[in-house]
BABAPA-328819 format. One record per residue (C-alpha): chain; residue number from 1; x, y, z. Coordinates in nm, 2 decimals. Example, Ala and Ser with C-alpha at 12.3 -4.5 7.8 and 13.67 -1.06 7.14 Angstrom:
BEGIN
{c->A, k->1, X->1.23, Y->-0.45, Z->0.78}
{c->A, k->2, X->1.37, Y->-0.11, Z->0.71}
//
This chain:
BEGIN
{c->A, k->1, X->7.41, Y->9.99, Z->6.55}
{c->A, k->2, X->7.64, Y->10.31, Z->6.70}
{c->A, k->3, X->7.66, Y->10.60, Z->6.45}
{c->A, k->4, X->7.98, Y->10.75, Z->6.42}
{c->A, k->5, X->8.08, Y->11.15, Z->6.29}
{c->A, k->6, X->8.19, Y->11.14, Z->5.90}
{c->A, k->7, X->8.48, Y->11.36, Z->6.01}
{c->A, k->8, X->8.77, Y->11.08, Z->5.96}
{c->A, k->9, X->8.99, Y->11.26, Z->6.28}
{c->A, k->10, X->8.71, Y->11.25, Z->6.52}
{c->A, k->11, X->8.55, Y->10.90, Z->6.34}
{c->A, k->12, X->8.94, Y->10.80, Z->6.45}
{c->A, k->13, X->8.90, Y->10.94, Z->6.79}
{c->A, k->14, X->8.57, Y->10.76, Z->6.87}
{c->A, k->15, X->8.70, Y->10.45, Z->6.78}
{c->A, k->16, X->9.02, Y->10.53, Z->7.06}
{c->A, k->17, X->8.78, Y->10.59, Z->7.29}
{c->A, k->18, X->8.54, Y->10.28, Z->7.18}
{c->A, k->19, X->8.86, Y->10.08, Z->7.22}
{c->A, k->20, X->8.97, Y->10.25, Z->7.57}
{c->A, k->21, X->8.65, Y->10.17, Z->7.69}
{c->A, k->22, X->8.61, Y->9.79, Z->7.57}
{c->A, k->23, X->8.98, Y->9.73, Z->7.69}
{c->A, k->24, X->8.84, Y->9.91, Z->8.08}
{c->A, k->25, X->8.55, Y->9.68, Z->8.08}
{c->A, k->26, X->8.72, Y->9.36, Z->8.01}
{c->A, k->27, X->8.98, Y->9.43, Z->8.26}
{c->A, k->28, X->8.72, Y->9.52, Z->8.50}
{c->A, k->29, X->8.50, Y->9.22, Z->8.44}
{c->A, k->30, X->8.85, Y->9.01, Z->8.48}
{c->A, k->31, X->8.89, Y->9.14, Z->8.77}
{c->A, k->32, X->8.56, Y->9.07, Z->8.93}
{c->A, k->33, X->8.59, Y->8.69, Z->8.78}
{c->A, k->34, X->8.89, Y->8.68, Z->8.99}
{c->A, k->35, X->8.82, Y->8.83, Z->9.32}
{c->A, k->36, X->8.49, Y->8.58, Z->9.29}
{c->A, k->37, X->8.72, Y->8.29, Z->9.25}
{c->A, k->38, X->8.99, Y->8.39, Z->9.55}
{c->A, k->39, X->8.65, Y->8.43, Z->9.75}
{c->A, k->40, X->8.55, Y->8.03, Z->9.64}
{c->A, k->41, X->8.87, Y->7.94, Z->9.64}
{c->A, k->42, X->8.90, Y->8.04, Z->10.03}
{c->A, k->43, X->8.53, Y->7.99, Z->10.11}
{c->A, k->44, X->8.64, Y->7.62, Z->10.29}
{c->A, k->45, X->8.90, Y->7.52, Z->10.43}
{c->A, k->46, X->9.27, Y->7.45, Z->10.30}
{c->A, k->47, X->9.64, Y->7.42, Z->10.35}
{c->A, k->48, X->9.82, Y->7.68, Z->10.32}
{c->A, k->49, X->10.17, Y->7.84, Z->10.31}
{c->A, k->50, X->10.28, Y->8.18, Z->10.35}
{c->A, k->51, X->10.62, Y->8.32, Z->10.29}
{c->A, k->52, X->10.79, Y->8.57, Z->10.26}
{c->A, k->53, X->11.19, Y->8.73, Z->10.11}
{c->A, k->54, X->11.50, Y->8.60, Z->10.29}
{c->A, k->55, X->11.56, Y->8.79, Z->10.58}
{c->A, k->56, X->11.28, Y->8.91, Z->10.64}
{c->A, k->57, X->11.17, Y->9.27, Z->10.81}
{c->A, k->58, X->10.85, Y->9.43, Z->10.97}
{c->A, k->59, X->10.69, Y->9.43, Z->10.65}
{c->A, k->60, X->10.79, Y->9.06, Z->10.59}
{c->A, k->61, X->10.69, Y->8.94, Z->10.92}
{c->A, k->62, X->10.40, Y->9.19, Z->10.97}
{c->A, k->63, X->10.25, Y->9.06, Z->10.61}
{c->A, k->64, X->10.33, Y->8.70, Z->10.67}
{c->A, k->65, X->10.16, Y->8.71, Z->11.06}
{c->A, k->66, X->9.91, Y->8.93, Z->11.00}
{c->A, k->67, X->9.75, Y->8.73, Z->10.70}
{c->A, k->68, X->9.84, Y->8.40, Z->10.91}
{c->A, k->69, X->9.62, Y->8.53, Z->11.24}
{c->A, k->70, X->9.35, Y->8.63, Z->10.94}
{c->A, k->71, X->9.33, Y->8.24, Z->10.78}
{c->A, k->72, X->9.33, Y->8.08, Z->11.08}
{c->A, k->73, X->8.97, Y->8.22, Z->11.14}
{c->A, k->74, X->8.89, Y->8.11, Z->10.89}
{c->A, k->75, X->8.91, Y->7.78, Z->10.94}
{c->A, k->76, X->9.25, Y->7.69, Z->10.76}
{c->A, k->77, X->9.57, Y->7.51, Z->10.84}
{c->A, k->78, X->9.87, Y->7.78, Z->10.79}
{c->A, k->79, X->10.26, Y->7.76, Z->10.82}
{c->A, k->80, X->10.43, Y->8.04, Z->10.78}
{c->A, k->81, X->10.79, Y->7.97, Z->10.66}
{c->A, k->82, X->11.07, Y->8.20, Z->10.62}
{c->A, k->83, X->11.32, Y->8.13, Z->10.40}
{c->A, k->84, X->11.61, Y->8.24, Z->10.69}
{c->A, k->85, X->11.64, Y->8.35, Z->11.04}
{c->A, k->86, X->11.50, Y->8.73, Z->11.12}
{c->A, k->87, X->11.50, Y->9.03, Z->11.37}
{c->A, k->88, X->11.46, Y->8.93, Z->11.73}
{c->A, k->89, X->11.32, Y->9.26, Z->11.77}
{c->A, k->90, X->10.98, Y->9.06, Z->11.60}
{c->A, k->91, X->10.95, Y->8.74, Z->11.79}
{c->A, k->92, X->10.66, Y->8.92, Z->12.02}
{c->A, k->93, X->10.46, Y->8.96, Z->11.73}
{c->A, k->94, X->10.10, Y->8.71, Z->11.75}
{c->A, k->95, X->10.17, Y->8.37, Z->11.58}
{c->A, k->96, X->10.56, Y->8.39, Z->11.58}
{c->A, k->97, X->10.54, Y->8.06, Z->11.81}
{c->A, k->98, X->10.45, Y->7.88, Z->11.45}
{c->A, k->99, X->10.64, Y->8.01, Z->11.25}
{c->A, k->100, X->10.90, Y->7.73, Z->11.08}
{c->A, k->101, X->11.31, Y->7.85, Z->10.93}
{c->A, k->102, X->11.31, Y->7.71, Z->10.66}
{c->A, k->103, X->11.72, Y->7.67, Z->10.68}
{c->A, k->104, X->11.64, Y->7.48, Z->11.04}
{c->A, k->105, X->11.43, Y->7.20, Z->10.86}
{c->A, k->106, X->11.48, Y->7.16, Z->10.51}
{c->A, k->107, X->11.34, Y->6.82, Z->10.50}
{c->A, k->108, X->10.96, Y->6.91, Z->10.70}
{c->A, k->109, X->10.94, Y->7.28, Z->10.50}
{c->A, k->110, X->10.97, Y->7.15, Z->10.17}
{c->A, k->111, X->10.71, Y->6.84, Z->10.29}
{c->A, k->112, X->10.48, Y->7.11, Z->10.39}
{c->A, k->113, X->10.52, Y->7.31, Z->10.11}
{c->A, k->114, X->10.48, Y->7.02, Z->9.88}
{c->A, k->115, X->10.17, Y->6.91, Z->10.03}
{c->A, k->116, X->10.01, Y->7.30, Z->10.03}
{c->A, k->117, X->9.72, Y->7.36, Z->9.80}
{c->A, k->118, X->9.80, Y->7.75, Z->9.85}
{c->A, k->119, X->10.10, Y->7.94, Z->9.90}
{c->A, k->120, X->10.09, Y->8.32, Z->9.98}
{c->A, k->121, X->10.38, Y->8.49, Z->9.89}
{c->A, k->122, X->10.42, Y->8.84, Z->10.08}
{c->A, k->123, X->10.67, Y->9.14, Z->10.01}
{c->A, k->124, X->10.84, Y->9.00, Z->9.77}
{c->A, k->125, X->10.80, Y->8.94, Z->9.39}
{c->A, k->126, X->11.06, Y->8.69, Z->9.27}
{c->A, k->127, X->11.09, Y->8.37, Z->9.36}
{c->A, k->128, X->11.49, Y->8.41, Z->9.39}
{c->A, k->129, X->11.42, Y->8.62, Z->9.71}
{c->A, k->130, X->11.35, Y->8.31, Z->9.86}
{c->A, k->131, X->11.68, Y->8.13, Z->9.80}
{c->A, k->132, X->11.68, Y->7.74, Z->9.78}
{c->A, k->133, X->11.29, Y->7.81, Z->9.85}
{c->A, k->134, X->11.23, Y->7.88, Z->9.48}
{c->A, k->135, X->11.25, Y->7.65, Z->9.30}
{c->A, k->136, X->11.07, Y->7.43, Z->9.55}
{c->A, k->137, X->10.77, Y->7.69, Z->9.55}
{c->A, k->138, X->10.79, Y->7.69, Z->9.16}
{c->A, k->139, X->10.74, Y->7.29, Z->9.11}
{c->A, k->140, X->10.47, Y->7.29, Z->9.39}
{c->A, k->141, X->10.09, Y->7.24, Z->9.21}
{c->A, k->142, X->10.00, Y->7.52, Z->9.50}
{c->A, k->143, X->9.81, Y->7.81, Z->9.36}
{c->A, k->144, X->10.02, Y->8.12, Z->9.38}
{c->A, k->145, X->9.86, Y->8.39, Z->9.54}
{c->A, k->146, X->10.11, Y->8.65, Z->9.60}
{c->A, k->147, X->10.13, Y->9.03, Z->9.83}
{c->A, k->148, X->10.33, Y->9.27, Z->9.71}
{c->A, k->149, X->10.44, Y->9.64, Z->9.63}
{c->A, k->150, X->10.81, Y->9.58, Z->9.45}
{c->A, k->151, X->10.86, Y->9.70, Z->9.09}
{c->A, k->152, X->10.89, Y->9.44, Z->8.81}
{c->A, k->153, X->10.73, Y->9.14, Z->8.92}
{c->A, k->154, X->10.80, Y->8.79, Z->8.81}
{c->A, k->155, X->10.52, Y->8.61, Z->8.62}
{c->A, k->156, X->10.51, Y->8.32, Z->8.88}
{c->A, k->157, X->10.15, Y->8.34, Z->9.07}
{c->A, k->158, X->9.79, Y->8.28, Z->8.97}
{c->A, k->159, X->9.68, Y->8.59, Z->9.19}
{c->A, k->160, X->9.81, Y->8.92, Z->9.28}
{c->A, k->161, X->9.76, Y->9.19, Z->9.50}
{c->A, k->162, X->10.02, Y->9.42, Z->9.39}
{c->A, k->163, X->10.05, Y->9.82, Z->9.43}
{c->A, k->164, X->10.40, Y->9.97, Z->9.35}
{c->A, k->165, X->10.23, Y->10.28, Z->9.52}
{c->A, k->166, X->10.15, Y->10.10, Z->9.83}
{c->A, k->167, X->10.36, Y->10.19, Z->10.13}
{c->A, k->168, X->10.39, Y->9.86, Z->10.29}
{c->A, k->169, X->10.27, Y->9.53, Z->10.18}
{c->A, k->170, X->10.09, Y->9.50, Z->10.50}
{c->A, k->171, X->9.92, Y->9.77, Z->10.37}
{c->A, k->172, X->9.83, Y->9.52, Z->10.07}
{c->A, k->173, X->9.73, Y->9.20, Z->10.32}
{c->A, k->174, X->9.50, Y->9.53, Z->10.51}
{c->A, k->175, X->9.30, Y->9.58, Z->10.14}
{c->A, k->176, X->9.25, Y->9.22, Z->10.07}
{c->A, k->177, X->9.12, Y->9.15, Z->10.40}
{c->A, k->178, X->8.90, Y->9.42, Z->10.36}
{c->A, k->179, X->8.86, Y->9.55, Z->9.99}
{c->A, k->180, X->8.85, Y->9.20, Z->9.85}
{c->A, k->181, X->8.76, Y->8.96, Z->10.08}
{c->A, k->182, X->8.50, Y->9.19, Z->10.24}
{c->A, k->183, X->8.60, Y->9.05, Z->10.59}
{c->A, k->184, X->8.68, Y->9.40, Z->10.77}
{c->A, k->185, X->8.51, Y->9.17, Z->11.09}
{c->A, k->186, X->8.78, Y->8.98, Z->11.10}
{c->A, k->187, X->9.03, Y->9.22, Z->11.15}
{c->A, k->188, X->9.12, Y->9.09, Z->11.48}
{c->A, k->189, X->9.37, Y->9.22, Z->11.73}
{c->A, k->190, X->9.65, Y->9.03, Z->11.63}
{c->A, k->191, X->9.58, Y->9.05, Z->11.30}
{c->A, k->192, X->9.60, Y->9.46, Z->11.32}
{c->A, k->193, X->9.90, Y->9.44, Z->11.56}
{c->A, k->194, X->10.10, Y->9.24, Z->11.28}
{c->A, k->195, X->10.04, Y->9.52, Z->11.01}
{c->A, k->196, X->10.07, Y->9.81, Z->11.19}
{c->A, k->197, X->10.40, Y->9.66, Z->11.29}
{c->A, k->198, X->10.47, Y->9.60, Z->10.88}
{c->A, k->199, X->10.29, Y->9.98, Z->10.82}
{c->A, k->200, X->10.48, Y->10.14, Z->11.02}
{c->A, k->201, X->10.85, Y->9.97, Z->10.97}
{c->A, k->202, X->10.84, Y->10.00, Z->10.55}
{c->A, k->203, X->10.64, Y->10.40, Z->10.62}
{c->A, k->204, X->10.96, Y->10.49, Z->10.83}
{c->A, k->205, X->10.74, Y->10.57, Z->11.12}
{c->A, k->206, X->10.50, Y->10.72, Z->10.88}
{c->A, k->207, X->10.75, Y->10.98, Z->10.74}
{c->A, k->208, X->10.83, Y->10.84, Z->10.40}
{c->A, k->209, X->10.67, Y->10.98, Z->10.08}
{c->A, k->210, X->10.41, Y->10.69, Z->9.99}
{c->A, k->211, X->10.27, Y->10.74, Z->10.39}
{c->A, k->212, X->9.94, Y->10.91, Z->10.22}
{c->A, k->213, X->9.63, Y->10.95, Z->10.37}
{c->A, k->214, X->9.50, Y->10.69, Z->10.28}
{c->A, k->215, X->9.75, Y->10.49, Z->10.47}
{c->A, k->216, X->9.69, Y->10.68, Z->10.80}
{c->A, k->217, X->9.33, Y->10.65, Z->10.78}
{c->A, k->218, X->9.40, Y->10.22, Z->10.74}
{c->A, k->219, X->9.62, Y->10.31, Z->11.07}
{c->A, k->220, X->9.37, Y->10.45, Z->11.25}
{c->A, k->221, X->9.12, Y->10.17, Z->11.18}
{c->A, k->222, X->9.44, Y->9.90, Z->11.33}
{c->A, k->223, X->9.43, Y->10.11, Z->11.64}
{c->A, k->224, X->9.04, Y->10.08, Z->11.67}
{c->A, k->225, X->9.10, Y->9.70, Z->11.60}
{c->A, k->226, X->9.36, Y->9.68, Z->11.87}
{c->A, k->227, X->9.69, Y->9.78, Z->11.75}
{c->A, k->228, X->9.85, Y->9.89, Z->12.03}
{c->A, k->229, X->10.08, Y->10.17, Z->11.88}
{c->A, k->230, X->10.25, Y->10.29, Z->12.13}
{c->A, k->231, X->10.38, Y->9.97, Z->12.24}
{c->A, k->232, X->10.40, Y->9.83, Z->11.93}
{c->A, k->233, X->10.70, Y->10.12, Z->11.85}
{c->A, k->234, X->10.86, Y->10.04, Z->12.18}
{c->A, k->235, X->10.92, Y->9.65, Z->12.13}
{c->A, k->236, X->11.03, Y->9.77, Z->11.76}
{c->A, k->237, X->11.24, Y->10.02, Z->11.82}
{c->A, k->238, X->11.35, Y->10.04, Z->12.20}
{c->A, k->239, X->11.51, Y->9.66, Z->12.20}
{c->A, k->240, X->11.85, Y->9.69, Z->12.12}
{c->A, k->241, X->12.12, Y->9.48, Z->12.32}
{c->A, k->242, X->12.39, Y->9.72, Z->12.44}
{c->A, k->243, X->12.59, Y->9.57, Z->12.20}
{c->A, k->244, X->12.41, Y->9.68, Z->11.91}
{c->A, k->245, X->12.40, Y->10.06, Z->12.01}
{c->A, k->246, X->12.79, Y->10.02, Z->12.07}
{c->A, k->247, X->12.82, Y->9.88, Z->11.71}
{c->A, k->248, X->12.62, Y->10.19, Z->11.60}
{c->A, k->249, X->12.80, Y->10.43, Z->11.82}
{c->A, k->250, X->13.12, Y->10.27, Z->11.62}
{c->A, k->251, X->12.97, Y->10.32, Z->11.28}
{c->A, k->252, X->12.90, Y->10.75, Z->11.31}
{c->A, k->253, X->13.23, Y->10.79, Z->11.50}
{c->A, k->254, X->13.50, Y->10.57, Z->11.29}
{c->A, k->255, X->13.32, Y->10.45, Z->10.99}
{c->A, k->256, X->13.11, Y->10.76, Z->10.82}
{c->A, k->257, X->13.27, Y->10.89, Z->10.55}
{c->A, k->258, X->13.08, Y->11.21, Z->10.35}
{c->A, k->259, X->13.15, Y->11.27, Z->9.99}
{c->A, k->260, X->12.96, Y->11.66, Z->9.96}
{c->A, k->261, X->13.05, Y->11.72, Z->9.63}
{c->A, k->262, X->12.81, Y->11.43, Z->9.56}
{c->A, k->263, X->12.61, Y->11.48, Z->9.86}
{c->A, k->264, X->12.66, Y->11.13, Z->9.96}
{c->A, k->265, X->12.79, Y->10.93, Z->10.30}
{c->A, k->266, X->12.85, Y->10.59, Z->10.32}
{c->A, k->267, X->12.91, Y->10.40, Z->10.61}
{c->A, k->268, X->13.15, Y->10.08, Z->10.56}
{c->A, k->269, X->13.17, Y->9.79, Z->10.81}
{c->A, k->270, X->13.40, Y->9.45, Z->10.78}
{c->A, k->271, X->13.34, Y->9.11, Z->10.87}
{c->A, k->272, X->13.58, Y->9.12, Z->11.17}
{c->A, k->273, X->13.37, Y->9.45, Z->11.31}
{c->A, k->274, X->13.04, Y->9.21, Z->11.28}
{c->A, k->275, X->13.22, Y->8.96, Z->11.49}
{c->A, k->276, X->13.35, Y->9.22, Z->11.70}
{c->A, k->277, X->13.03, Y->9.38, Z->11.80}
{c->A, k->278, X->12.87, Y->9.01, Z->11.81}
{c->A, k->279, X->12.63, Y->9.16, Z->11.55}
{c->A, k->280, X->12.32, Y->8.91, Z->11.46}
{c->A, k->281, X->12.04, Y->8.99, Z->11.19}
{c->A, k->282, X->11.85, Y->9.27, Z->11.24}
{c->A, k->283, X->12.12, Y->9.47, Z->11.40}
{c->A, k->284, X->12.23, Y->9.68, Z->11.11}
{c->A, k->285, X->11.85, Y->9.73, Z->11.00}
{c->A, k->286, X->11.85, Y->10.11, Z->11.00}
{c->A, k->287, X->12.20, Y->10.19, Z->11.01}
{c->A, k->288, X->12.20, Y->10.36, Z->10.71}
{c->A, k->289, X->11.92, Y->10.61, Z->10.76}
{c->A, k->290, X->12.11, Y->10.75, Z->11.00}
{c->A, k->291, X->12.40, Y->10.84, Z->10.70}
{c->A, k->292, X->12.09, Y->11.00, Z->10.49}
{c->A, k->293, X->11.99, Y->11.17, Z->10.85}
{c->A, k->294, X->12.28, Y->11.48, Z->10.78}
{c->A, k->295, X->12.19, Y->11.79, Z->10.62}
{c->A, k->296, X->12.20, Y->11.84, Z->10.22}
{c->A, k->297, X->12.27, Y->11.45, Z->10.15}
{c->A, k->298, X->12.11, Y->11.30, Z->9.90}
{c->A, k->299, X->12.26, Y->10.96, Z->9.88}
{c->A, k->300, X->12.33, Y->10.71, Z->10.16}
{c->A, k->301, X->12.51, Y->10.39, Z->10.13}
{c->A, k->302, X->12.58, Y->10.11, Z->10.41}
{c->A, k->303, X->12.81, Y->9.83, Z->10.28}
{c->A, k->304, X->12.90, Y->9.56, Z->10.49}
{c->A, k->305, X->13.11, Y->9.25, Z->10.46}
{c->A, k->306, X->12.92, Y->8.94, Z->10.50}
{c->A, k->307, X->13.06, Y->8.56, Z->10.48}
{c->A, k->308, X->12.91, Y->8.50, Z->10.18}
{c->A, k->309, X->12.90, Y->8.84, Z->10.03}
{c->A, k->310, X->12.97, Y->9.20, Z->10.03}
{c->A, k->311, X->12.59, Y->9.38, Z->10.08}
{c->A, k->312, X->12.53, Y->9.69, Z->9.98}
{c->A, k->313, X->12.20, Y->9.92, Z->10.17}
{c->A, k->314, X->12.07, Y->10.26, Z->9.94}
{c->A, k->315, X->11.88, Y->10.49, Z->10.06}
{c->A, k->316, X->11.78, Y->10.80, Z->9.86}
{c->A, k->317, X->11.59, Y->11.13, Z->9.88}
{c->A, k->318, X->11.37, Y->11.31, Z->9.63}
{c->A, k->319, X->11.33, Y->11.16, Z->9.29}
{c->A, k->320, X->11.70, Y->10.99, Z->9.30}
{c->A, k->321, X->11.71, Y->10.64, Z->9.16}
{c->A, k->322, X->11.87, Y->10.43, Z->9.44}
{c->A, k->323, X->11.72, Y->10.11, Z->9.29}
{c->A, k->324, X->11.87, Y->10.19, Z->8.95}
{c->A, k->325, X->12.25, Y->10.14, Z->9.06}
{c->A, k->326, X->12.18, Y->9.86, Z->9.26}
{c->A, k->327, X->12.02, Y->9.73, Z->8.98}
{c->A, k->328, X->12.25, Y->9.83, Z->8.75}
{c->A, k->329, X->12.56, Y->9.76, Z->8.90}
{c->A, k->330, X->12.52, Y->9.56, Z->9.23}
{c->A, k->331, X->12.26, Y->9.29, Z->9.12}
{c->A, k->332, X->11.98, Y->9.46, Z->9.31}
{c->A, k->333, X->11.69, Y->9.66, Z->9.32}
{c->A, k->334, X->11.40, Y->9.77, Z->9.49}
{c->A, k->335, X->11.23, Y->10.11, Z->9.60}
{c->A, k->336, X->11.33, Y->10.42, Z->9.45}
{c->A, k->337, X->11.47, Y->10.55, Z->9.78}
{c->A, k->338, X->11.53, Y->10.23, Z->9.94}
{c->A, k->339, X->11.71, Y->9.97, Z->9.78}
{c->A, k->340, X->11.97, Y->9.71, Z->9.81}
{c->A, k->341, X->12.21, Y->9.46, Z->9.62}
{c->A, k->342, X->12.56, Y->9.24, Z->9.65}
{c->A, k->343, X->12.86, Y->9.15, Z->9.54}
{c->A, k->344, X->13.09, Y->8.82, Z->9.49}
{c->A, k->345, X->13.39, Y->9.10, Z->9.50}
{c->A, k->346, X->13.59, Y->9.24, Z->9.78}
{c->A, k->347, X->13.44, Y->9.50, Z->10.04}
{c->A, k->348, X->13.77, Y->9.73, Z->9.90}
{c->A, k->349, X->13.67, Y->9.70, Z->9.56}
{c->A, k->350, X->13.26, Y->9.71, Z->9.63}
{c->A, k->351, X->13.37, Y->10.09, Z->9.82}
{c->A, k->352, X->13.56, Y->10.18, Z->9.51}
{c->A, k->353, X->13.32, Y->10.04, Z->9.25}
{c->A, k->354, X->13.02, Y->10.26, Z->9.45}
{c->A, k->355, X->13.31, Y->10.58, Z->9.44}
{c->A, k->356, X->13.32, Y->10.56, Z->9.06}
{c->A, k->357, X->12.98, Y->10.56, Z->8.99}
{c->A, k->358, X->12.90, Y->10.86, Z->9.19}
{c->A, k->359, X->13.02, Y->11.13, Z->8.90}
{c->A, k->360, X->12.76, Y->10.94, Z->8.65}
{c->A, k->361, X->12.50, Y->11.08, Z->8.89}
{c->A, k->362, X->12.65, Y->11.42, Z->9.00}
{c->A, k->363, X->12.38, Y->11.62, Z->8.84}
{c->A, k->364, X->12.09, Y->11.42, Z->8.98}
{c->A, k->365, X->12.31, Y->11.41, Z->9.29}
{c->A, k->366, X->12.35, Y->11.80, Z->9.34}
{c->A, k->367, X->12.06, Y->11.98, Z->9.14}
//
């Protein structure tokens, strides 16, 4: 029997605490019922899936490869399959050779996916991310085990590994490897090369705000596994075809524009300027940065005219809420400094739509 104080206010108080306590101990306990059923669960072997948000980047891919080169030690049989095409700039990375487009083979991805009793689902936390994918991953009897460190998560998977506070979700696949699934021995080479290549693409080069130390000292123990840094940032970001650094050449000179009174640029680039500069994905990855790059901006905006839609790029400094207008207005989201969205509407009207929301902001924009 627990004796309580007669004072009512601290009798209260003791209860709040009781309650705090009980409601920390069941979560904790859930937790370790889980983590012992992921460990069964991938204790023989099985066939899995991993995939990851449509067009996918160095976090994508790094996630996607580097917890494929993981299960395959394991004893597994993985497919990783991408929803679209992506970067060039990442077919070197270990285990590329097998990965599977899913727009290239409708008919064999969704037999495989079909037929998988685990899907991993990395960088992403909404099944639309992965277009026609979706619903196919939604029907599936696979059990749902998804990698992520986006705000406002679908209620889709059976497990998660999910850190809004994490800089990368390779930085997620890195702690279950070796938080949960206590398997730091199997942090191979080519499992380290394919995070540090997702670390170090969502981190900025390790610049951005969530790069704590914590995520340098996960670094430094891909390095002793292998990771080859510096030439992991040379096949990253030394590639580009001449054609590409002409496209980006064309973007600073004729297609900045900077709005100071809201301490914003924005860079805007048509459909015909795409075919032009015989742009192919991956080639405006980073384009935008280079808009939030000038002195005493705040807010930096690439919109680009694609076939299907106009796309709109945010990136952000500070506290400002880049993810709120593309959620609010562009049907978007993401990061608080680094988000994105689209529109059905013209690239004219997109431009003019993104102009009028700027005074809503001006005081988070110049304070």
């Amino acid at each position: 029997m627990l004796l309580l104080p007669k004072n009512k206010a601290v009798q209260l108080n003791w209860w709040f605490c009781i309650s705090l306590i009980y409601l920390a101990l069941q979560f904790f306990f859930k937790l370790m019922l889980d983590i012992a059923s992921l460990k069964e669960l991938l204790a023989s072997p099985k066939k899995i899936v991993i995939t990851t948000h449509h067009k996918p980047d160095g976090d994508a891919m790094g996630s996607a490869l580097g917890l494929y080169n993981y299960l395959i030690q394991k004893g597994h049989h993985v497919k990783v399959i991408t929803p679209t095409d992506y970067p060039e700039v990442f077919s070197w990375m270990p285990g590329n050779g097998y990965v599977l487009v899913y727009t290239d083979d409708i008919k064999q991805a969704d037999a495989i996916i079909n037929n998988a009793e685990i899907i991993f689902c990395t960088d992403f936390n909404n099944l639309s991310r992965i277009n026609e994918m979706g619903e196919v991953v939604r029907q599936t009897g696979a059990i749902k085990i998804m990698i992520d460190h986006h705000l406002e998560p679908e209620d889709f998977d059976d497990y998660r590994v999910w850190n809004i506070n994490a800089c990368a979700s390779a930085q997620l696949v890195y702690e279950f490897v070796v938080n949960i699934m206590h398997e730091k021995d199997l942090l191979s080479k080519d499992v380290a090369t394919c995070l540090y290549t997702g670390i170090m693409t969502d981190s900025g080069s390790f610049r951005l705000p969530l790069t704590t130390a914590t995520v340098h000292r996960i670094v430094a123990d891909l390095i002793d596994a292998g990771a080859e840094n510096s030439k992991i940032h040379q096949l990253v970001y030394d590639n580009s075809s001449e054609m590409r650094l002409r496209f980006l050449g064309h973007c600073l000179s004729n297609k900045l524009e900077v709005l100071p009174e809201y301490r914003t640029a924005l860079i805007t680039v048509t459909r015909e300027e795409l075919e032009q500069f015989d742009i192919v994905t991956g080639d405006t990855e980073g384009v935008v940065n280079f808009a939030l790059s000038i002195a005493g901006i705040k807010l930096a905006a690439f919109i680009v005219e694609r076939p299907d839609k106009v796309k709109l790029s945010l990136r952000s400094r500070d506290e400002f809420p880049a993810n709120e207008i593309c959620k609010k207005y562009f049907n978007g989201g993401g990061h608080r400094n680094a988000a994105g969205g689209a529109s059905d509407d013209t690239l004219e009207n997109v431009i003019q739509q993104f102009k009028t929301i700027l005074p809503e902001y001006k005081k988070l924009l110049i304070q």
